[in-house]
PLY file of the C-alpha trace (Angstrom):
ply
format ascii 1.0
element vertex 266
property float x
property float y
property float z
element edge 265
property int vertex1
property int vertex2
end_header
-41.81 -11.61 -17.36
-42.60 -8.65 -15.07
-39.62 -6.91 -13.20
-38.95 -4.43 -10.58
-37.55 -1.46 -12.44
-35.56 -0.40 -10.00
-34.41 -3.39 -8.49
-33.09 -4.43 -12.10
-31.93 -0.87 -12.79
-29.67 -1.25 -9.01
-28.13 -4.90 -10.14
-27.40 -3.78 -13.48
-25.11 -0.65 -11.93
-23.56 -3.48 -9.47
-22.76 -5.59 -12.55
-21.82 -2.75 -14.78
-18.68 -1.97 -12.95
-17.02 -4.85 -14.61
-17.94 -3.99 -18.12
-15.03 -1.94 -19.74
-15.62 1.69 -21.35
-13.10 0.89 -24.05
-14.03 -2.87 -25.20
-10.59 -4.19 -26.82
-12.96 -7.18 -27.26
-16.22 -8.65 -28.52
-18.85 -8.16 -25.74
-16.42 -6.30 -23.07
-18.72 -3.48 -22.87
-21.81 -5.62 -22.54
-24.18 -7.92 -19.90
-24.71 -11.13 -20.56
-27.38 -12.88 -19.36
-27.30 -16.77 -19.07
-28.88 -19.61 -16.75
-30.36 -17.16 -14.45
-27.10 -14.90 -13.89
-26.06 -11.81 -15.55
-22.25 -11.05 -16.30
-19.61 -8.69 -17.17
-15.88 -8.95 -17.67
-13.56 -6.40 -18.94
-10.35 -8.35 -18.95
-9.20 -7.49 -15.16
-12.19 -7.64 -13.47
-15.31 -10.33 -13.65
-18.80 -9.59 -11.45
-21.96 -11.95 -11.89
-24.69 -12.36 -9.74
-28.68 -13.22 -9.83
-30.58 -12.08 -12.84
-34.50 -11.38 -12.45
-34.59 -11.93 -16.58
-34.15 -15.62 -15.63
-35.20 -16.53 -19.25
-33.19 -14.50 -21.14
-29.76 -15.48 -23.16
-27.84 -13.41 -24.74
-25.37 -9.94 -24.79
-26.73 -6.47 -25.06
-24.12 -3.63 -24.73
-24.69 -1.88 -20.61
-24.70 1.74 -21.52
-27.82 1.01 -23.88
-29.94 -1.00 -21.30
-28.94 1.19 -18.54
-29.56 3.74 -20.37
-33.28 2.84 -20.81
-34.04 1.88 -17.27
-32.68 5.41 -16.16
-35.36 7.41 -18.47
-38.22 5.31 -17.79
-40.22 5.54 -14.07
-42.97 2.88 -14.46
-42.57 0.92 -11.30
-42.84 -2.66 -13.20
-41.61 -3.38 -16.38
-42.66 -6.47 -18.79
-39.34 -7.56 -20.09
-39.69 -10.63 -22.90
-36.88 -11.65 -25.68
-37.12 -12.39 -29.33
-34.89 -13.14 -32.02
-32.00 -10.50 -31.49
-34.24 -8.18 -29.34
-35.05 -7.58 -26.39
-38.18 -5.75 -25.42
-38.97 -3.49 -22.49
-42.41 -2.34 -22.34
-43.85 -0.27 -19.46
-47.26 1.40 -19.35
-46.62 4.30 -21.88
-43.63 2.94 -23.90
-41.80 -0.22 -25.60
-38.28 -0.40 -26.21
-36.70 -2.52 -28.51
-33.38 -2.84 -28.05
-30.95 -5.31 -29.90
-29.38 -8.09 -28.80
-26.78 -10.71 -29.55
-27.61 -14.33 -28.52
-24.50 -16.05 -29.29
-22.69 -15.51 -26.22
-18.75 -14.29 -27.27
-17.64 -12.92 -23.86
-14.18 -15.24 -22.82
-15.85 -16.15 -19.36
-13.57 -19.20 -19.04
-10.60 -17.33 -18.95
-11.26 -16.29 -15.45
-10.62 -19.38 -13.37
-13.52 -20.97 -10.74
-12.72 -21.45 -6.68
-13.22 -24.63 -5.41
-14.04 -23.65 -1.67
-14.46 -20.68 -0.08
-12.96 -18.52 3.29
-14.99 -15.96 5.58
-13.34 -12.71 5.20
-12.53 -10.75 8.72
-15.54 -8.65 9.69
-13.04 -5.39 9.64
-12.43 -6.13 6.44
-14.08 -3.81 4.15
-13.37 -0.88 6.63
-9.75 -1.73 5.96
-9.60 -1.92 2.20
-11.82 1.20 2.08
-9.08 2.86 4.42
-6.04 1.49 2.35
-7.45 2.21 -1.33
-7.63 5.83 0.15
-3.68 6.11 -0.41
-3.56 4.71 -3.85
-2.81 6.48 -6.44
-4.63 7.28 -10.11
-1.68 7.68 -12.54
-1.59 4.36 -14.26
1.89 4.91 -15.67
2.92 3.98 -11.88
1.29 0.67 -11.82
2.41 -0.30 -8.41
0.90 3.30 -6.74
-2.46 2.19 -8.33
-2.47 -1.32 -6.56
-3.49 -2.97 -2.98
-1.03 -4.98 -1.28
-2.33 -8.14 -0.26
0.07 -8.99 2.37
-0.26 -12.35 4.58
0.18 -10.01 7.55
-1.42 -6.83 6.28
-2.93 -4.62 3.41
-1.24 -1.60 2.07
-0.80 1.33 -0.23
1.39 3.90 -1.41
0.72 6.77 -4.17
4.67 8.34 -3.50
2.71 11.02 -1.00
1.21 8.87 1.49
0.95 5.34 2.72
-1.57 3.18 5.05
-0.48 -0.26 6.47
-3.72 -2.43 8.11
-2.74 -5.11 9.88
-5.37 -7.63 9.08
-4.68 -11.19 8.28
-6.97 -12.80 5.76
-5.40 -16.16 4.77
-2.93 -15.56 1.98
0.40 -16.93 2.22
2.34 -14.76 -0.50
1.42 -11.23 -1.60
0.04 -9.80 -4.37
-1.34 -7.27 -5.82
-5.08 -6.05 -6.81
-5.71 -2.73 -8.59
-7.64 -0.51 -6.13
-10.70 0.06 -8.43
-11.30 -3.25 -8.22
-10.86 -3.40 -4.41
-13.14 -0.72 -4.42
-16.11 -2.91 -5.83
-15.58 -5.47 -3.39
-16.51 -2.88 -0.73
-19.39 -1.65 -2.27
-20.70 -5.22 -2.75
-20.39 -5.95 1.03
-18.21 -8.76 0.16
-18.16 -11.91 3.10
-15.92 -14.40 1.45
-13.02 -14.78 -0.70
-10.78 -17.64 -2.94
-7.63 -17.29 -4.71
-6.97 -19.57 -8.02
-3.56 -19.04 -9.64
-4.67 -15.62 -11.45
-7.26 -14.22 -9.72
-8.79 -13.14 -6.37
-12.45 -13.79 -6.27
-14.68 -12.43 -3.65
-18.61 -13.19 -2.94
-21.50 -12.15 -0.95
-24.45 -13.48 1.15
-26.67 -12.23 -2.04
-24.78 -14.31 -4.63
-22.61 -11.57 -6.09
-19.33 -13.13 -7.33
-16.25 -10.18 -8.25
-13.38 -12.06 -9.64
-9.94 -9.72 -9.27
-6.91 -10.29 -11.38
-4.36 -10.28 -9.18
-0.42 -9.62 -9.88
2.09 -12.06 -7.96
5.06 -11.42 -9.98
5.34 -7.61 -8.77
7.52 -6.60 -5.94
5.73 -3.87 -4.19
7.65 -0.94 -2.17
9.13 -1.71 1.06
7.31 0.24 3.72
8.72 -0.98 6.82
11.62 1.42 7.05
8.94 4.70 6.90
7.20 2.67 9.45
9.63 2.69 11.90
8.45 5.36 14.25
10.08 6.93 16.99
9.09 9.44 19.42
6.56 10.41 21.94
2.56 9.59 21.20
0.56 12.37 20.67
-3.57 12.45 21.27
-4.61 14.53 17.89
-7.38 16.76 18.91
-11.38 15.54 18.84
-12.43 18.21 16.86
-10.12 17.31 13.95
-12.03 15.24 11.81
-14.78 18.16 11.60
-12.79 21.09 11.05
-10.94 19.07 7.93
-14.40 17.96 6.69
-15.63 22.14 7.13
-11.82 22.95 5.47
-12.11 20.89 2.79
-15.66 22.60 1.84
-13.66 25.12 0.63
-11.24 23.75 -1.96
-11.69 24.53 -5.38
-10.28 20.42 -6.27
-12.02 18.16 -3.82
-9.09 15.77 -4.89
-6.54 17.83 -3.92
-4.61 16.24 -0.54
-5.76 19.16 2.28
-3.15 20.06 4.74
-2.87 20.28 8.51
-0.97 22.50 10.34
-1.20 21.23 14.17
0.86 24.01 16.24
0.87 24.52 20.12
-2.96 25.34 20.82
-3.75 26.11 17.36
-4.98 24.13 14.32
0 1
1 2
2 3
3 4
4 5
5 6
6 7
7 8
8 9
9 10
10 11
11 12
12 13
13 14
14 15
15 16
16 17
17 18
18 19
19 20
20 21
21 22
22 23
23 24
24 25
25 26
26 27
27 28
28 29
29 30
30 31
31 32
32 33
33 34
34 35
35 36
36 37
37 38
38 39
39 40
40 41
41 42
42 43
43 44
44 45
45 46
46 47
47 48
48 49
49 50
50 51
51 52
52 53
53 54
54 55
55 56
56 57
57 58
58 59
59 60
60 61
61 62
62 63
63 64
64 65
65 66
66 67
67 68
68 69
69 70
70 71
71 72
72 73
73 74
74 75
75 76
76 77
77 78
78 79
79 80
80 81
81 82
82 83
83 84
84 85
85 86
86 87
87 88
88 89
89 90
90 91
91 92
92 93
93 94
94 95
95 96
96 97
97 98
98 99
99 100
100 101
101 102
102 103
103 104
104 105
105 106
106 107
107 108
108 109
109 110
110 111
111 112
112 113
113 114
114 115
115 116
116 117
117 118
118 119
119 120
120 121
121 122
122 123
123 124
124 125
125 126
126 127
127 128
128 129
129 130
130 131
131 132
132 133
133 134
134 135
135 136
136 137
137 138
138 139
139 140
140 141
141 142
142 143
143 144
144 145
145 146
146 147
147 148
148 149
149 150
150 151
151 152
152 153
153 154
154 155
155 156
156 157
157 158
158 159
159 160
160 161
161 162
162 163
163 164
164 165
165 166
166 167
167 168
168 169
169 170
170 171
171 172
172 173
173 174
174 175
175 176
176 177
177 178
178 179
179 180
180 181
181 182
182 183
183 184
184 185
185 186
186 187
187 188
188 189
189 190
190 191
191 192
192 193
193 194
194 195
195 196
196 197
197 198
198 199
199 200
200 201
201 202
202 203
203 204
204 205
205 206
206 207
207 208
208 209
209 210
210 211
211 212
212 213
213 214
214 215
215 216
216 217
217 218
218 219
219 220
220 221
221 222
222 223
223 224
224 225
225 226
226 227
227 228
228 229
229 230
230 231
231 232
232 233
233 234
234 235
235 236
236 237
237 238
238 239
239 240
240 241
241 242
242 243
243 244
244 245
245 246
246 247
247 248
248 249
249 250
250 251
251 252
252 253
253 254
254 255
255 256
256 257
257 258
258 259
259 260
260 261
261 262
262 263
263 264
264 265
């Protein structure tokens, strides 16, 4: 079958961010491609969606195939399976690369929706703004995680915190690791289910990114460093600009980048 390189190449990175770098099981670090849909599922996070291969069946590990489709530039590729391969021929070269067709990856263990909910338009700009004040260190789970609040969404990394008041339909919180909530805005996400384990969220293109979530964490209490008091302030217009121009100049772009707003003077 003939395939647009890059349109393969561009669902195979969409996929690929739920195929784990450190497999701690058989076909974790692969795709797997089966009844028209290609998969990936690292444990915590699940992603599927519409496979141009439509005839293909089987698991082939995602650093090798992506791997591939990065060095070649044909335009079109004629992509064609056989017995534990998988060839990729463009105009100049073939690639064989091998492939499993018994299909190992534990699929089932991430539970289906029944129906579906629209998510709020605003949502994605709020979950990008919140997963900005998560943390990295995983040894502080909690400071790595979303809040998933009936009444907002939140985040804390012990240095700073962002409450969104947005309410999407859940009626208990929970928590989502913010890598994963990350994927869900690149995806342009439009609807989302909850099952007892997982938070699963889909697109108008078919993508499907399934979330475990954690309900039996306690997350920080905010409210009290919410409670502000005091006179409003207008922050100057030029702000945004002269952080973006300050930050240039950081030798750690991750480093936090500090304001000091004084009488006429920033």
């Amino acid at each position: 079958m003939r395939v647009d390189r890059e349109e393969l190449l561009h669902l195979l990175e969409l996929v690929g961010v739920a195929t784990a770098r450190t497999p701690s099981f058989r076909q974790a670090g692969c795709f797997v491609f089966d009844q028209g849909q290609v998969m990936a599922f690292d444990g915590d996070v699940a992603c599927r969606g519409p496979s141009p291969l439509a005839d293909v069946r089987g698991a082939i590990p995602s650093t090798t195939l992506l791997d591939y489709l990065r060095k070649l530039t044909e335009e079109t590729l004629e992509v064609t399976q056989q017995e534990g391969l998988l060839l990729v021929k463009g105009k100049r070269r073939r690639v064989k690369l091998t492939m499993e067709q018994e299909i190992l990856l534990p699929l089932d263990a991430v539970e289906k929706p029944e129906s579906w909910t629209t998510l709020p338009e605003e949502f994605g700009e709020a979950a990008a703004m919140v997963g900005e004040c998560a943390g990295k260190d995983e040894r502080v789970f909690d400071a790595t995680c979303i809040n998933f609040h009936p009444k907002w969404l939140e985040a804390y990394d012990g240095t700073h915190l962002l409450r969104y008041r947005l309410r999407i339909g859940t009626d208990s919180p929970f928590l989502v690791q913010k890598t994963a909530v990350k994927q869900v805005v690149t995806l342009g996400m439009t609807s989302w289910a909850l099952t007892p384990r997982w938070a699963h969220f889909t697109s108008d293109s078919g993508f499907v990114l399934s979330c475990l979530r954690f309900t039996e964490l306690e997350f920080y209490d905010l409210s009290p460093a919410l409670e502000l008091e005091g006179e409003k302030l207008q922050l100057p217009r030029g702000l945004v600009k002269a952080a973006e121009l300050a930050q240039l100049s950081c030798e750690d772009k991750d480093d936090p980048l500090t304001i000091d707003l004084r009488p006429g003077e920033m």
